[in-house]
C-alpha positions in Angstrom: 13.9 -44.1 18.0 10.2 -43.7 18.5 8.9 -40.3 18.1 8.1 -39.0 21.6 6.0 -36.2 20.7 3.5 -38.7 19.2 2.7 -39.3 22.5 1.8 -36.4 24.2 -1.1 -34.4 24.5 -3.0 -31.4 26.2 -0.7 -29.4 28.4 2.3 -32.1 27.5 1.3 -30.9 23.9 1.7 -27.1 24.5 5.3 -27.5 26.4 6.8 -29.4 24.0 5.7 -26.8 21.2 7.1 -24.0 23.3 10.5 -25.8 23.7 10.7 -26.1 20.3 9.9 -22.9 19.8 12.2 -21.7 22.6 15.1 -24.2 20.8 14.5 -22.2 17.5 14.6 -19.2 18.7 17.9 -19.6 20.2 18.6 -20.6 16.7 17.6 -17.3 15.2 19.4 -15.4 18.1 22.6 -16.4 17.0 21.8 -16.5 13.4 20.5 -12.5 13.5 23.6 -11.5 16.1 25.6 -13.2 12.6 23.8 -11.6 9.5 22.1 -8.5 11.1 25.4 -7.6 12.5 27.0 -7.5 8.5 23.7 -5.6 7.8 24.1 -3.1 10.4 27.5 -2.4 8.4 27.1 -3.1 4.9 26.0 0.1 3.4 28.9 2.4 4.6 31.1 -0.7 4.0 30.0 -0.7 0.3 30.5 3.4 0.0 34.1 2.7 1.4 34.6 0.4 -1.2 33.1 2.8 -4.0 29.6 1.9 -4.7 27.2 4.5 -5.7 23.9 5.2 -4.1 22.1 3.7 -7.0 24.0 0.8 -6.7 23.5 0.1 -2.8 19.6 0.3 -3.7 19.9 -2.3 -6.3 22.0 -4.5 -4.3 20.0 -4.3 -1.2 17.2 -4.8 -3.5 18.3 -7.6 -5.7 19.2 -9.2 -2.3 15.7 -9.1 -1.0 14.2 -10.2 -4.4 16.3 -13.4 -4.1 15.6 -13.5 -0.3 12.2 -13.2 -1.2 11.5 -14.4 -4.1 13.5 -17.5 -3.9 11.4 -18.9 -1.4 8.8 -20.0 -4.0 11.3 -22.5 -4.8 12.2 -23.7 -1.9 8.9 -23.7 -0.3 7.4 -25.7 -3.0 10.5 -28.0 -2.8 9.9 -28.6 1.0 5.8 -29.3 0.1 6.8 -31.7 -2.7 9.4 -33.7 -0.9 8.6 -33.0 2.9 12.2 -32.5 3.3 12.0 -29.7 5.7 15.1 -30.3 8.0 17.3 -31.1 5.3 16.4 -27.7 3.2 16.8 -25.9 6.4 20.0 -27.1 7.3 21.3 -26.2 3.7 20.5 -23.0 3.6 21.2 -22.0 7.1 25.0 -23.2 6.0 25.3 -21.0 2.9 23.9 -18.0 4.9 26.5 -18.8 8.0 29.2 -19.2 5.4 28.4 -15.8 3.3 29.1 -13.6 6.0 32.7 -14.1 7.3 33.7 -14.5 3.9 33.0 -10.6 3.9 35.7 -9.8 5.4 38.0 -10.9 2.6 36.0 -8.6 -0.3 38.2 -6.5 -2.3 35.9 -4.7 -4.3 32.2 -3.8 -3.8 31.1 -6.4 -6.8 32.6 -9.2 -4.9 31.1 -7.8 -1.2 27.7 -7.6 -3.5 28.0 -11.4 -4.2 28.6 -11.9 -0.8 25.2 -10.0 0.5 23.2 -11.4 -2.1 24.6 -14.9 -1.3 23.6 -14.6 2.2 20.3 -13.4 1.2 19.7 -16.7 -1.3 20.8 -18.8 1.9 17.7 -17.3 4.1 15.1 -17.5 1.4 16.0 -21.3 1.2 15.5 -22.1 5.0 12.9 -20.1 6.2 9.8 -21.8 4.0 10.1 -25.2 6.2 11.2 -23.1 9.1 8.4 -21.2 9.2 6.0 -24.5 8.1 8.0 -26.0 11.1 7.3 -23.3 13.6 3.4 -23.2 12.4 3.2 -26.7 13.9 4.3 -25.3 17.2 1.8 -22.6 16.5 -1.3 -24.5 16.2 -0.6 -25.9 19.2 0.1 -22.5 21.3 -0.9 -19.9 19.2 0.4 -18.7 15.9 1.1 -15.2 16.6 2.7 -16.1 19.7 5.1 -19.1 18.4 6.4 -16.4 15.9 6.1 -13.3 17.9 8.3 -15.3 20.3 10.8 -16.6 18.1 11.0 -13.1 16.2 11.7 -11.5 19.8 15.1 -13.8 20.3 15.8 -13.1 16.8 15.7 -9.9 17.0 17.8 -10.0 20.3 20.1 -11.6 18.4 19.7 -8.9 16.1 20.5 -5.9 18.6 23.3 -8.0 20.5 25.3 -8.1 16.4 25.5 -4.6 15.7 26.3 -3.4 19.4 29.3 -6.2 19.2 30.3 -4.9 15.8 30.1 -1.3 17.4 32.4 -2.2 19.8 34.8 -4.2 17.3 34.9 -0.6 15.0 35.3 1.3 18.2 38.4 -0.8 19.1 39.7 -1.4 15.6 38.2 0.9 13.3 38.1 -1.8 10.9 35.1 -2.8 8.9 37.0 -6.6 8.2 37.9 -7.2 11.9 34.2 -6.6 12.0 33.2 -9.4 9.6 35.7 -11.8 10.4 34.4 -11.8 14.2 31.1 -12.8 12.7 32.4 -16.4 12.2 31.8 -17.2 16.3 27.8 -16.7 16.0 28.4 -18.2 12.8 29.3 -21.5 14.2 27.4 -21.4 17.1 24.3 -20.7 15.1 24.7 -24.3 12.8 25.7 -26.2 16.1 22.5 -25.6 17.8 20.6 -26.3 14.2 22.0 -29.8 14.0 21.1 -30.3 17.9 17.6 -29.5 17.2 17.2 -31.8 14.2 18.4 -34.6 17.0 16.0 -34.2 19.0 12.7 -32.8 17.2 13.1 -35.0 14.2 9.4 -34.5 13.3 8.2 -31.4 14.7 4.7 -31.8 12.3 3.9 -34.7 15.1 2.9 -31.3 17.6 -0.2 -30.7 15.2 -2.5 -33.1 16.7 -5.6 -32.0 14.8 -7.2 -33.3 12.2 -5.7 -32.0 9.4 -7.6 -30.1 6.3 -7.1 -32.0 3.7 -7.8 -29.8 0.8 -5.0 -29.6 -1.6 -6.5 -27.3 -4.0 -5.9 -23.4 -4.9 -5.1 -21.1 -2.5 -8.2 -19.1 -1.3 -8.8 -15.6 -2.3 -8.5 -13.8 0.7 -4.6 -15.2 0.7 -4.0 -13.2 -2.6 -6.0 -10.0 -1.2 -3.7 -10.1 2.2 -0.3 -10.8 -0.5 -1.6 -7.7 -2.5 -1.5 -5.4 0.7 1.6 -6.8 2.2 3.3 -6.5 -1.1 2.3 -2.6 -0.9 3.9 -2.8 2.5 7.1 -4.4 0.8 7.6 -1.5 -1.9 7.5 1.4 0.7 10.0 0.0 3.4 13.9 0.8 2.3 16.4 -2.0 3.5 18.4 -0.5 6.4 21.8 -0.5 4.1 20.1 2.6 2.2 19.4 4.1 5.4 22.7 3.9 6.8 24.2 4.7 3.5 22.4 8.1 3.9 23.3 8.6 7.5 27.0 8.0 6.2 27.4 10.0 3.3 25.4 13.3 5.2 27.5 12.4 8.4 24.4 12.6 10.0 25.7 8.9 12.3 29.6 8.3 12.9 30.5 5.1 11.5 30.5 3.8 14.8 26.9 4.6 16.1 25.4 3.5 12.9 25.5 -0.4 13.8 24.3 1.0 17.2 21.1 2.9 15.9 20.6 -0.2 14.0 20.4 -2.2 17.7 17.8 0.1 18.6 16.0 -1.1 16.0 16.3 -4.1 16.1 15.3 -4.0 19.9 11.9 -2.1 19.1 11.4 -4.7 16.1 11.4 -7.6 19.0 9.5 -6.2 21.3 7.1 -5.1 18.9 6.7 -8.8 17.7 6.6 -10.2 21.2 3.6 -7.8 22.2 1.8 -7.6 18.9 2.0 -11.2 18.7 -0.2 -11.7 21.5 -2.3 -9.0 20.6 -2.9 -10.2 17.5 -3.7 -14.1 18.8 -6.8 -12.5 20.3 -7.3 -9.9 18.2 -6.8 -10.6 14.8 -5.6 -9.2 11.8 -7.0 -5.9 12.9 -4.4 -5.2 14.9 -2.0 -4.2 11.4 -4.2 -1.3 10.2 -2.8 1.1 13.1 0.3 -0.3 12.9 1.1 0.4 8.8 0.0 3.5 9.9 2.5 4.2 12.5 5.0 3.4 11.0 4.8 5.2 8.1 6.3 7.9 9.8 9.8 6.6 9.9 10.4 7.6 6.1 10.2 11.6 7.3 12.5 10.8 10.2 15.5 9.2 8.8 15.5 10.7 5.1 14.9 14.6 6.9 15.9 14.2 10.6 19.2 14.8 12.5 20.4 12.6 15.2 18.0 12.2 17.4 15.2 12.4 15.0 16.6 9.7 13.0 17.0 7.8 16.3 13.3 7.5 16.6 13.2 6.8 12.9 15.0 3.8 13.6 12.9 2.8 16.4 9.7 3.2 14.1 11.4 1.3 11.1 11.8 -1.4 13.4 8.5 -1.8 14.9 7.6 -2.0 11.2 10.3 -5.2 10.6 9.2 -6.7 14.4 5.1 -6.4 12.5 6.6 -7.9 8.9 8.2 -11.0 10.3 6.0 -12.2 12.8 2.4 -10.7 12.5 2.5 -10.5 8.7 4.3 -14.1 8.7 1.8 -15.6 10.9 -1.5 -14.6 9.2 -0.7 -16.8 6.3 -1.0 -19.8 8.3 -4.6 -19.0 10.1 -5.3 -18.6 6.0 -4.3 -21.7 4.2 -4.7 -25.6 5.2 -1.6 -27.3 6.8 -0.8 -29.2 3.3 -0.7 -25.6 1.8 1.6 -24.3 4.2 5.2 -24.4 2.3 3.5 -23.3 -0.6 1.8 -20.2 0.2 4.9 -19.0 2.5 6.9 -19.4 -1.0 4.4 -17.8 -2.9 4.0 -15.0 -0.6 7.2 -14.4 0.0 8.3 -14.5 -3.2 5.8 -11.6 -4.5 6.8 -9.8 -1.0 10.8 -10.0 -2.6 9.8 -9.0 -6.0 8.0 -5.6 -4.1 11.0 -4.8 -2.0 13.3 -5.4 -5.2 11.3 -2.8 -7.2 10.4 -0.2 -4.5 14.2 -0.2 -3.1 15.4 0.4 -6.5 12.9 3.3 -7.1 13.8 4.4 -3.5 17.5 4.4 -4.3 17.1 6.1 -7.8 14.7 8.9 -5.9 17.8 9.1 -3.4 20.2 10.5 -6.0 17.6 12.7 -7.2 14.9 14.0 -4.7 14.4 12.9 -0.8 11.0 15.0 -1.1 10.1 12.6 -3.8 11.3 9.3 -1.8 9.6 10.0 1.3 6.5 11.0 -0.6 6.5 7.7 -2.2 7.8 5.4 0.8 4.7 6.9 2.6 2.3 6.0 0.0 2.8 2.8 -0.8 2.2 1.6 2.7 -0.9 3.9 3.3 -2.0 2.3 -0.1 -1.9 -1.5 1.9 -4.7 -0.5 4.4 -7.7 -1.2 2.2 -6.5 -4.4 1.8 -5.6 -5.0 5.5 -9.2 -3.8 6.1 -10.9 -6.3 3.7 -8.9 -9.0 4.8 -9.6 -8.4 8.8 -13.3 -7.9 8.0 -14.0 -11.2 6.0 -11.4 -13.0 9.2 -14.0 -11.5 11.8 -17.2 -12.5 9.9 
């Protein structure tokens, strides 16, 4: 079958990138209703089955380093072998896989597997995913291929914990909850073989002339990694929030996946916006925004129920920012041959951060909420010199 896209150009060029981008991001939807739904839940699940505080922070963190950090594998894999669909595919299928299987954990080591298993799948699909996406990008703007695609995610990502909600409010049962998981599940690796059909070669939308440098990575890459990283070690996976609103009964069990909806609505709005924004803006646009949303750390650790409410909201906006703004600045950086390489590289430092600061943040949670908050807070303030650097040198 000749390759269609090959043939288009100008306006053509730009609809067929948005459909693709469109197709994906029903792809995410259904993926994020799947996995962000077991998030929403994991952290009072893992309490019910007897895990400490420490523990939840090491396992949310170990799950990011692998989510993370994993990615320089798999990214340099997909720049190596140009095997993009294939690697996407394979992961997509572990993560699908990981989370119904919840449902049948005994013990919180095995439900620990389970969450870090899911994690591994997601660092090895979204390197060439995001490389994939980029090519849409070029074509009608990075932030705005990802803002979009980050928006139906995180729809996806609202819809899962409001249907696990309403599976706990009916049956109380943090399994049921799980095991209804598998429908998004299925869904999710239907549409993904659908859209290898028919965008077999979605690196055909970048029409340009490519760069052709091969070489290191330029400096102003590691200078935006070193701030982002910061970002990483001050942001607490939601599973130690909700582990906290459990254990001080702060949010019934059945509100939690709720508040963690909210978020994940702010989070795609956020991207949706600040996508554009940043499109004609720049990298500018993350200075006020780390600052913003530094204030979530006070609300949820201190707050009651409403406070933490607009905790939540904040914490979001700060996840909508990581995965689409922060995501998307790494391609305006790098040359198109680069691309796998650098999202590997950079996630994988961004893993090893969250590993390391949600550890210390689960360590200070047994011992002094003062002491997290003061610590969440200051890490991220610590990213804006870098942010600033970065956007100035962009700009010149």
């Amino acid at each position: 079958m000749k390759n269609f896209l090959q043939k288009l150009t100008g306006s053509d060029s730009k609809a067929v990138a948005l459909r693709f981008v469109l197709m994906f991001g029903a792809i995410s939807l259904f993926a994020d209703l799947t996995y962000e739904g077991s998030r929403s839940i994991v952290g009072p699940y893992l309490a019910q089955l007897g895990a400490s505080g420490t523990a939840v922070g090491i396992i949310a963190g170990l799950g990011e380093l692998l989510g993370y950090g994993l990615r320089l594998v798999s990214g340099r894999v997909a720049e190596k072998t140009g095997a993009f669909w294939p690697i996407t595919l394979f992961g997509y299928a572990i993560q699908m896989i990981s989370v119904p299987l919840l449902a049948l954990a005994g013990s919180w080591q095995v439900a620990a597997l389970l969450i870090v298993a899911e994690r591994v799948g997601r660092a090895t699909r979204n390197p060439p995913r995001d490389v994939m996406l980029s090519h849409a990008g070029k074509v009608i703007g990075f932030g705005w291929a990802f803002g979009l695609n980050e928006a139906l995610d995180q729809t996806g990502a609202m819809i899962g914990p409001l249907s696990v909600a309403a599976v706990l409010a009916a049956h109380g049962q943090y399994k049921t909850a799980f095991s209804m998981l598998l429908i998004p599940a299925l869904i999710t690796l239907t549409l993904l073989v659908a859209a290898r059909l028919v965008y077999p070669r979605p690196e055909d939308m970048e029409t340009d002339t490519p760069n052709l440098d091969t070489g290191n990575l330029p400096r102003i890459f590691w200078i935006y990694l070193a701030g982002a990283a910061l970002v990483a070690t001050g942001f607490p996976d939601f599973s130690m929030m909700s582990y906290h609103f459990g254990k001080m009964d702060i949010v019934s069990a059945t509100w939690i996946p709720v508040f963690y909806a909210l978020a994940m609505g702010s989070s795609g709005l956020g991207s949706l916006i600040f996508g554009r924004i940043f499109d004609r803006k720049g990298l500018v646009i993350l200075i006020p925004l780390t600052v913003v949303t530094t204030l979530f750390a006070p609300l949820v650790f201190l707050g009651g129920f409403w406070v933490v409410l607009v905790g939540c909201g904040l914490w979001g906006l700060g996840m909508g920012v990581h995965e689409s703004i922060v995501t998307a600045a790494v391609s305006t950086m790098v040359p198109p041959q680069r691309r796998a390489s650098a999202y590997g590289i950079f996630s994988a430092a961004y893993g090893i951060s969250w590993f390391l600061g949600s550890a210390v943040i689960g360590f200070l949670y047994d011992h002094s909420l003062p002491a997290l908050i003061a610590f969440s807070v200051a890490a991220e303030l610590a990213a804006i010199p870098f942010f600033l650097v970065v956007a100035r040198r962009q700009a010149a």
